[in-house]
N, C-alpha and C positions, 0 to 999 in steps of 0.2 A: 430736276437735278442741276445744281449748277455746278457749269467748271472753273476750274481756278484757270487764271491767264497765265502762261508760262512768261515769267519774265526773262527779255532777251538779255542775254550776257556776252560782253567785249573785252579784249583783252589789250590793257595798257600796251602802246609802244615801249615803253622803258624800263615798269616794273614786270611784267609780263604777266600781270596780276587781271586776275576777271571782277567785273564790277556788273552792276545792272547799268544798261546800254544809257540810264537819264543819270546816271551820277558820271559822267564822262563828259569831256571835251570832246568834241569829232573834228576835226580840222579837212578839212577839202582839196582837191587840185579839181579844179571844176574841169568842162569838157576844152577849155581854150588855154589852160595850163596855168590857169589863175588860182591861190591857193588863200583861203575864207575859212572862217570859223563859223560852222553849222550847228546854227541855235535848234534847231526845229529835228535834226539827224535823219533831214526825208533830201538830202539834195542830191542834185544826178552829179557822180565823180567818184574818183578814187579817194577813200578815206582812211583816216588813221586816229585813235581815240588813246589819249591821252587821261588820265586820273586826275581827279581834283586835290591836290595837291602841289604847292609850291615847289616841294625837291623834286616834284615828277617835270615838271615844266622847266626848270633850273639844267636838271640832266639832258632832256632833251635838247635845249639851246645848246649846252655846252659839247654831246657829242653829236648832233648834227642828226638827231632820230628820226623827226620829221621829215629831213632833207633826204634822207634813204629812203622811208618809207613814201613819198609823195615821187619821189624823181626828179623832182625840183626844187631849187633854193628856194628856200621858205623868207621871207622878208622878216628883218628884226622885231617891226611893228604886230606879227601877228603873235611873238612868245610874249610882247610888251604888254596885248590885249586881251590874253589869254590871264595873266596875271591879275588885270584890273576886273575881269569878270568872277576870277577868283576870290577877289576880296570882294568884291558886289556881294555876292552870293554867299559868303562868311556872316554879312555882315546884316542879312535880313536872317539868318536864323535865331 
């Protein structure tokens, strides 16, 4: 008998929307208040997942989502990088 693998599901910071946990950005405040974009979704920290989408990334930056949800000011560079792995990721489909 086989089982099906329950896929796990995450809920956007911004749209409040559920996706499956591998179509999401996870963004980190690691254990020293360092805040990384977790490729792998296995790191030790407080996270917050974000959707692959541009407007989700865009809202975010602009009302500060990540900065609430993590506790700490998120650096410009990590919505910057966020973005460019978005289009990575557009762009081998």
């Amino acid at each position: 008998m086989n089982r099906v693998k329950k896929v796990p599901l995450r809920k956007c910071i911004v749209t409040n929307e559920r996706y499956p946990k591998m179509e999401m950005f996870r963004v980190v405040r690691d254990p020293n208040g360092e805040v990384v974009i977790d490729p792998t979704g296995k790191m030790n920290g407080h996270g917050a997942y974000i959707s692959k989408s541009l407007s989700a990334i865009n809202t975010a930056k602009k009302k500060k989502a990540l900065d609430r949800h993590l506790e700490v000011p998120v650096p410009e560079a990590i919505y910057d990088r966020l973005i460019e792995l978005l289009k990575e990721s557009n762009e081998t489909k």
